[in-house]
C-alpha positions in Angstrom: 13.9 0.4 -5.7 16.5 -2.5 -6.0 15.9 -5.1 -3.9 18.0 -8.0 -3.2 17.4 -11.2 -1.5 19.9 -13.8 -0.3 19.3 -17.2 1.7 21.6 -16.8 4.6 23.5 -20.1 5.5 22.4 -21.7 2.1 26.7 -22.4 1.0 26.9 -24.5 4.6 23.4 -26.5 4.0 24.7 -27.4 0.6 27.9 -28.7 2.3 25.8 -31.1 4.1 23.4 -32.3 1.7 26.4 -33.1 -0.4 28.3 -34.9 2.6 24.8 -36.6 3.6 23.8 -37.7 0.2 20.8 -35.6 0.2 21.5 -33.7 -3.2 18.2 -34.1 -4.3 16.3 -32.5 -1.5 19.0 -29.4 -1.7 18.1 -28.8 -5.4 14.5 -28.9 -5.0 14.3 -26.8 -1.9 16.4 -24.0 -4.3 14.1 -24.2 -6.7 10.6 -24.1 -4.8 12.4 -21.3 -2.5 13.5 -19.1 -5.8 10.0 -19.4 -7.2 8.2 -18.8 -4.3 10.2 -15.6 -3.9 10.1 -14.4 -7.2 6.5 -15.0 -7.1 6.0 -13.0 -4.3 8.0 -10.3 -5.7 6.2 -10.4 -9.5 2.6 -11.5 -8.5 1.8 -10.3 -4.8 3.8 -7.2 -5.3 4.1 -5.6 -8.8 8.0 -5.9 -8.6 10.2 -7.2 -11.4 12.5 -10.4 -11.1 15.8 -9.3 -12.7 17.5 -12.7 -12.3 18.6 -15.3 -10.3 22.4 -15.2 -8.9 22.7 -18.9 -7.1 20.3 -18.8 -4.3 20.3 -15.0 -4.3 17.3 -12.8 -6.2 17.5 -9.6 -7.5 14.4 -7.3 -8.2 13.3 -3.9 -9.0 10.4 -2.2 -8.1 8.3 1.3 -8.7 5.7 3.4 -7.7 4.1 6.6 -10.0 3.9 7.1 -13.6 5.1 6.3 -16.7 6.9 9.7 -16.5 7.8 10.3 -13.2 8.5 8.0 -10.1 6.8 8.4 -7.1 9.8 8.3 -4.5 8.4 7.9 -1.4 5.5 5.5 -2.4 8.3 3.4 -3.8 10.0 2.6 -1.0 7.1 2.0 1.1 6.1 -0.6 -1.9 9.3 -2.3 -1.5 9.4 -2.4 2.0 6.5 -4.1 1.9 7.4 -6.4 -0.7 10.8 -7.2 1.6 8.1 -8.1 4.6 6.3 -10.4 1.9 9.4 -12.2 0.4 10.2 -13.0 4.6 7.1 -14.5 5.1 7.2 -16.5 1.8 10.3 -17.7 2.9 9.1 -18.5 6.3 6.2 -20.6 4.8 8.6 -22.8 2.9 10.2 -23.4 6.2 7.5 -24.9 7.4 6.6 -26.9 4.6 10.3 -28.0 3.4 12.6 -30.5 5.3 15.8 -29.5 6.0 16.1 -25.8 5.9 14.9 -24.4 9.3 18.3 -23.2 9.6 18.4 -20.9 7.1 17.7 -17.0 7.2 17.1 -14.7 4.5 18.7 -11.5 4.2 17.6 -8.3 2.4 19.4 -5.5 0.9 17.0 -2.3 -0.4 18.0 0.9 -2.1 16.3 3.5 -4.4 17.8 5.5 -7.5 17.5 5.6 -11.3 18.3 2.1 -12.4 17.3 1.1 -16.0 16.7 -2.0 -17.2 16.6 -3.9 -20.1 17.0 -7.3 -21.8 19.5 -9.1 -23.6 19.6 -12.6 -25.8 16.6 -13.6 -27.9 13.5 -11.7 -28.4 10.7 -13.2 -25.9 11.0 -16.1 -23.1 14.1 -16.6 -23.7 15.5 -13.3 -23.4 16.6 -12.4 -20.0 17.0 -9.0 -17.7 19.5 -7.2 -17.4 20.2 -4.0 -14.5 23.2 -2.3 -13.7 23.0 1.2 -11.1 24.7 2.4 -8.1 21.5 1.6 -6.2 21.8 -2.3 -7.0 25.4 -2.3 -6.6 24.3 -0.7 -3.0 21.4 -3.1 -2.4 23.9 -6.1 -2.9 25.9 -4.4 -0.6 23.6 -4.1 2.1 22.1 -7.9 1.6 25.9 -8.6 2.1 26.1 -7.0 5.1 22.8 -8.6 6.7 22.7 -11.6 8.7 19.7 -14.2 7.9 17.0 -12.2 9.9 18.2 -8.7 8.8 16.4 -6.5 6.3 18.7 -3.4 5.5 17.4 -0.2 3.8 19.9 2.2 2.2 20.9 5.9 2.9 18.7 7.0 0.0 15.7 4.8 0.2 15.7 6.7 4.0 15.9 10.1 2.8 12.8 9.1 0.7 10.7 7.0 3.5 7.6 8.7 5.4 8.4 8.4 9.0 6.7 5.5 9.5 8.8 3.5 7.5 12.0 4.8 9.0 10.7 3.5 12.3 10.8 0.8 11.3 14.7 0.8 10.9 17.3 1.2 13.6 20.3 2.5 11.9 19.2 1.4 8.9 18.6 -2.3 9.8 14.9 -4.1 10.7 15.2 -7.6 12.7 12.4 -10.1 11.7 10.7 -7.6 9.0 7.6 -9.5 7.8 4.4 -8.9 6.2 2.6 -9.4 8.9 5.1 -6.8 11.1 4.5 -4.5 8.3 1.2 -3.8 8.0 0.2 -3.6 11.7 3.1 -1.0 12.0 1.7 0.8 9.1 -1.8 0.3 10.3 -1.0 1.4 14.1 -2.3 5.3 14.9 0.5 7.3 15.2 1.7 8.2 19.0 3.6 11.2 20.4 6.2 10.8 23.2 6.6 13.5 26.1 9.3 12.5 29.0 8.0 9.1 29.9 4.6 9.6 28.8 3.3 8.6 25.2 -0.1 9.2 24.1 -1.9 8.2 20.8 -1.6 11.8 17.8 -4.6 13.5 17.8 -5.4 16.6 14.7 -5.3 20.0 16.1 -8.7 21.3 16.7 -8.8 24.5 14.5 -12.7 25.3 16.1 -13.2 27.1 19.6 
């Protein structure tokens, strides 16, 4: 999974910390804001941080074996991992002046990507990915507003249904951790008419 995360509005707030003096602040709210979320991504998550593009990240993420990729598991892992990045984003709004304006917005997709680095041998090497899937996961961050999380036309084909609920056409408003888990933790429900009532198992006694 290629995920990519870009702080919405970020191009006008640096306008105005320039105009207002307040170059400073701006620089360390990047950084504290880039190393929260690549933290999230690396530590909380078991991603990879490819690299930093300005205030945008890019990361990759899998689920399975070293031999084979578990598909669907991977995109319910990076989906989750979106959720996380949100709310470490929304916790440096609340402790960062300045920056309640902002959004985040989050482009995933899944597909054989490799990876690899370049430069010298150890820290200061750095990674390198190039796929149609993070070409498409830019895409889709492009395409997302600050409080959009979009998930792409493969990555659906892959999700169990309860991530693709998640989703309307693609799109989730708001997608947290928090929104996450207690959809993925919710019993399932089956809809009649007007009437919804929680799944049950089919009794196969008499």
């Amino acid at each position: 999974m290629s995920i990519f995360g870009d702080i919405d509005g970020f191009t006008k707030y640096v306008d105005e910390c320039i105009a207002q003096q307040r170059i400073g602040e701006m620089v360390s709210n990047l950084h504290v804001i880039r190393s929260e979320l690549a933290a999230t991504l690396s530590e909380d998550y078991s991603g990879r941080k490819v690299r930093f593009i300005g205030d945008c990240i890019h990361g990759l993420l899998a689920e399975g074996t070293s031999h084979d990729t578990d598909a669907s598991a991977s995109v319910v892992a990076a989906v989750k991992a979106a959720g996380g990045m949100r709310s470490s984003f929304e916790l440096c709004q609340e402790e960062l002046g300045g920056i309640d304006q902002l959004g985040i917005a989050i482009g995933l997709e899944f597909g054989e990507t490799p990876i690899t680095r370049i430069g010298i041998r150890g820290e200061r090497s750095v990674r390198c990915s190039v796929s149609r899937a993070v070409s498409r996961s830019e895409d889709l961050q492009s395409g997302c507003n600050g409080e959009q999380t979009a998930l792409g036309q493969t990555a659906l084909g892959h999700a169990p249904a309860s991530i693709r609920r998640l989703f309307d056409g693609g799109v989730a408003w708001g997608l947290d951790a928090g929104s996450v888990n207690e959809h993925l933790s919710a019993p399932p429900t089956v809809s009649s008419g007007e009437v919804t009532a929680l799944a049950a198992p089919y009794d196969f006694g008499e």
